[in-house]
C-alpha positions as CSV (number, residue, x, y, z in Angstrom):
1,X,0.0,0.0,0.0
2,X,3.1,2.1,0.1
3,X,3.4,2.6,-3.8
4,X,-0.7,4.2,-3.2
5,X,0.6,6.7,-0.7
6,X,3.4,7.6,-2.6
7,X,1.4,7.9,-5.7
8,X,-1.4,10.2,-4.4
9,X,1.6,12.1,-2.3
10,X,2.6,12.9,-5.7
11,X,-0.7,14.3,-7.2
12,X,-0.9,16.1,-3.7
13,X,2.3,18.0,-4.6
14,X,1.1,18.7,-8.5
15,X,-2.4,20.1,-6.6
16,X,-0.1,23.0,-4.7
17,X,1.0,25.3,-6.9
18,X,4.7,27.2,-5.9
19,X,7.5,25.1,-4.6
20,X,7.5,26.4,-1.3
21,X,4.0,25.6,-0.7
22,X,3.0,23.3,2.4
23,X,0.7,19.9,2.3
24,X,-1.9,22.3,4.2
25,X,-2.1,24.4,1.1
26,X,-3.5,21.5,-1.2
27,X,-7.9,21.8,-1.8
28,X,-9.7,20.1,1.1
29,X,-10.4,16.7,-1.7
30,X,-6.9,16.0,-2.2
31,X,-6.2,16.2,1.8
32,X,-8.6,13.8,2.1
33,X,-7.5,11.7,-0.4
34,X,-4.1,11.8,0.8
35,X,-4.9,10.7,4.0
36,X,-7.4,8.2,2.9
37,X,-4.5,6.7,1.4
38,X,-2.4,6.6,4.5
39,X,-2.2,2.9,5.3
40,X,1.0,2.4,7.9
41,X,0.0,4.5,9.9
42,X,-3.7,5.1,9.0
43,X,-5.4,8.4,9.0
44,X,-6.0,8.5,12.5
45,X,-2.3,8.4,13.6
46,X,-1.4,11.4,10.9
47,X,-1.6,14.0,13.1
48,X,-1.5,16.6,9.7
49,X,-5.1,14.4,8.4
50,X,-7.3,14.4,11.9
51,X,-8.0,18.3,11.0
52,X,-9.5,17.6,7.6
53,X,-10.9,13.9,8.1
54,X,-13.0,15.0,11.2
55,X,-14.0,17.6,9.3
56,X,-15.1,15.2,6.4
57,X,-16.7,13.3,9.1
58,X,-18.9,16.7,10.5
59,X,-19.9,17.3,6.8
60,X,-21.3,13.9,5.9
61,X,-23.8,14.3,8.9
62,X,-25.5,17.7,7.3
63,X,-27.9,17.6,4.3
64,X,-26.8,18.1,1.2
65,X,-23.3,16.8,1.9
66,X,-21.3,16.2,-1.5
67,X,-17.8,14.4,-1.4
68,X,-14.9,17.0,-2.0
69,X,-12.8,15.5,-4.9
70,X,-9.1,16.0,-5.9
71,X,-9.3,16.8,-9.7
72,X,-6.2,16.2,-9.9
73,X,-5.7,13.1,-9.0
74,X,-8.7,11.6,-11.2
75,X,-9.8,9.6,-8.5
76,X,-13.8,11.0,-8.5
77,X,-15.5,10.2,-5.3
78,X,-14.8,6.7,-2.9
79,X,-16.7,3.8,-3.1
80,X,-18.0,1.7,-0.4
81,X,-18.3,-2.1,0.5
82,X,-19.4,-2.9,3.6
83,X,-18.6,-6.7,3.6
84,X,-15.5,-8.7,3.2
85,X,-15.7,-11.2,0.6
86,X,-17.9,-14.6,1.3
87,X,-15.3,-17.5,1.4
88,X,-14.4,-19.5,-1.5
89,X,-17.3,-21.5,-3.1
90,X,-19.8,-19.3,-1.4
91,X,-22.3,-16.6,-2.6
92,X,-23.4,-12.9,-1.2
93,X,-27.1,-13.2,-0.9
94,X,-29.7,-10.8,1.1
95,X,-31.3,-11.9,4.4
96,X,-33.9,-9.4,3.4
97,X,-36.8,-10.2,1.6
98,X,-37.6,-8.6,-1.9
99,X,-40.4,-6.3,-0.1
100,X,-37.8,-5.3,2.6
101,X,-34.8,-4.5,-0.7
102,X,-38.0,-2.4,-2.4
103,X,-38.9,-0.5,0.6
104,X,-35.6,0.4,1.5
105,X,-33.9,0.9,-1.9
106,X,-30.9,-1.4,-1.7
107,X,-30.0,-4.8,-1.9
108,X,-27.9,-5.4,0.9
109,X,-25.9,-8.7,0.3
110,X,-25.1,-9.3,4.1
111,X,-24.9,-13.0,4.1
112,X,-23.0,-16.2,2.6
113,X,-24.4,-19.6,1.1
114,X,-23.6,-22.2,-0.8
115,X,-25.6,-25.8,-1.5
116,X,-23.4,-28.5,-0.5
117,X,-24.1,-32.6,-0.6
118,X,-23.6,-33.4,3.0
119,X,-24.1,-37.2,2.4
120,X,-20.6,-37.1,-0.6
121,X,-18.1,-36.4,2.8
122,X,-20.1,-36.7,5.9
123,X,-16.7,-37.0,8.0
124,X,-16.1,-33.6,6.2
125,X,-18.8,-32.0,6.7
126,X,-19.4,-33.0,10.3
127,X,-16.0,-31.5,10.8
128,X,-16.9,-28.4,9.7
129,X,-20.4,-28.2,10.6
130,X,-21.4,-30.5,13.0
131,X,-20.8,-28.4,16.1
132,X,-24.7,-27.3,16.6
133,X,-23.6,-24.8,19.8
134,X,-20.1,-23.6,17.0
135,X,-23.0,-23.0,14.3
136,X,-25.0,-20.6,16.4
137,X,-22.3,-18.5,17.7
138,X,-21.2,-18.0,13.8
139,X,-24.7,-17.2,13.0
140,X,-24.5,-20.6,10.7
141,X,-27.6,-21.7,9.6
142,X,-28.2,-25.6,8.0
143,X,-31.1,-25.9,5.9
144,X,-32.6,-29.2,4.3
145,X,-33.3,-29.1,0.6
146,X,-36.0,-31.2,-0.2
147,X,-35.2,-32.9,-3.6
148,X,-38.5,-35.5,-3.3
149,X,-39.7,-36.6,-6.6
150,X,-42.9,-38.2,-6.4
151,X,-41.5,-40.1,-9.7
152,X,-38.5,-41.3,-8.1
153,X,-39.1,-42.8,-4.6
154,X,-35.8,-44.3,-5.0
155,X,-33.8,-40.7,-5.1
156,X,-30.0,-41.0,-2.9
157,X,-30.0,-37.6,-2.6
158,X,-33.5,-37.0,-0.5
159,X,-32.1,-35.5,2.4
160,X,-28.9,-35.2,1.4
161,X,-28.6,-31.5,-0.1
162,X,-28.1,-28.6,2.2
163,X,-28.0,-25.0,2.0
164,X,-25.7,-23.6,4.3
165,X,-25.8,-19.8,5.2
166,X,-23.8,-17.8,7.3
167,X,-23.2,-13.8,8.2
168,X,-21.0,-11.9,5.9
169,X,-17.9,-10.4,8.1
170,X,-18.1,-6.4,8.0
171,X,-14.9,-4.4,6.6
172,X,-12.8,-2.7,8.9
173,X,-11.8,-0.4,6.2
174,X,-15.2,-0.3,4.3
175,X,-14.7,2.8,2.1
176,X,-11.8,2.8,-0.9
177,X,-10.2,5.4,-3.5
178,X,-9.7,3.6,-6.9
179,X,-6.5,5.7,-7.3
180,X,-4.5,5.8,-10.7
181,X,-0.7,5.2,-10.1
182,X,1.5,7.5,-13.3
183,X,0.9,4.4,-15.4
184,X,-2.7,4.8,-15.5
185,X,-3.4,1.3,-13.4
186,X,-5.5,2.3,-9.9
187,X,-4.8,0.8,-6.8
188,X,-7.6,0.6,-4.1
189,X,-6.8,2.3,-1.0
190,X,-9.0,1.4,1.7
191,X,-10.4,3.2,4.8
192,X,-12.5,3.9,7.3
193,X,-14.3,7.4,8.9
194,X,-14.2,5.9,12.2
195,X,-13.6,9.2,14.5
């Protein structure tokens, strides 16, 4: 994350105009950006980005709020992601129904599942899932996928498909600055507006 901070330190500098010009002169979007980017130590422990991040912070709270953007570093305004990525082989899915995405405008993917077939590995699977008390403290959830086919009583697989869902773990750093290096090529910088 180094070559990031070093690459938006560099836009910072093209932003202030005369050479004897301080960090403090640069607009208020690419002092945020700059510290955004600080990684090692973050934000917080810059004591040259609490001034203008806390003020970022105040702003977002009042209506009409409209992130300030470095023009010069072409990085427009952050995105967000509140979730880590689901493990491998899983999918993000809603826990909210399609009336509760409607109502509330968003499809928040905020949990994890996959369909596995317990019965191929049970030693596996117990292994991983067989802990009832484990599964609740995760927030896992095992659900039965009834595959009965009234035209095949013989079916090996009644009973044997499962859907298991589980929470999806929240970011730390849930914002992020796609910012382009001098090649062109943007590297994500990550953080957070925790104050």
């Amino acid at each position: 994350m180094k070559p990031v901070f070093f690459a938006v330190a560099g836009l910072a500098a093209l932003a202030i105009s005369p050479a004897s010009a301080k960090a403090e002169d640069a607009s208020w979007g690419c002092q945020i950006l700059l510290c955004a980017a600080s990684q090692s130590p973050s934000w917080h422990g810059v004591p040259y980005c609490v001034p203008p991040m806390k003020r970022l912070i105040s702003a977002m709270a009042k209506p009409g709020f409209s992130w300030p953007i470095c023009h010069e570093a072409k990085a427009g305004k952050p995105g967000y992601e509140p979730y880590e990525e689901c493990p491998a082989g899983m999918t993000a899915v809603s826990s909210r129904t399609d009336g509760d995405r409607s109502f509330l405008g968003r499809d928040d993917k905020d949990q994890c599942t996959k369909t596995v077939n317990q019965c191929s590995n049970r030693a596996a699977f117990r292994t991983q899932f067989g802990d009832s008390q484990e599964n609740e403290r995760k927030g896992v959830t095992i659900r039965q996928i009834n595959q009965n086919n009234d035209n095949d009583v013989f079916n090996r697989d009644n009973g044997c498909m499962v859907q298991i869902t589980q929470p999806r773990s929240r970011r730390a750093d849930p914002y992020y600055f796609d910012i382009p290096n001098d090649k062109g090529v943007k590297q994500r910088a990550w953080f957070n507006l925790n104050d």
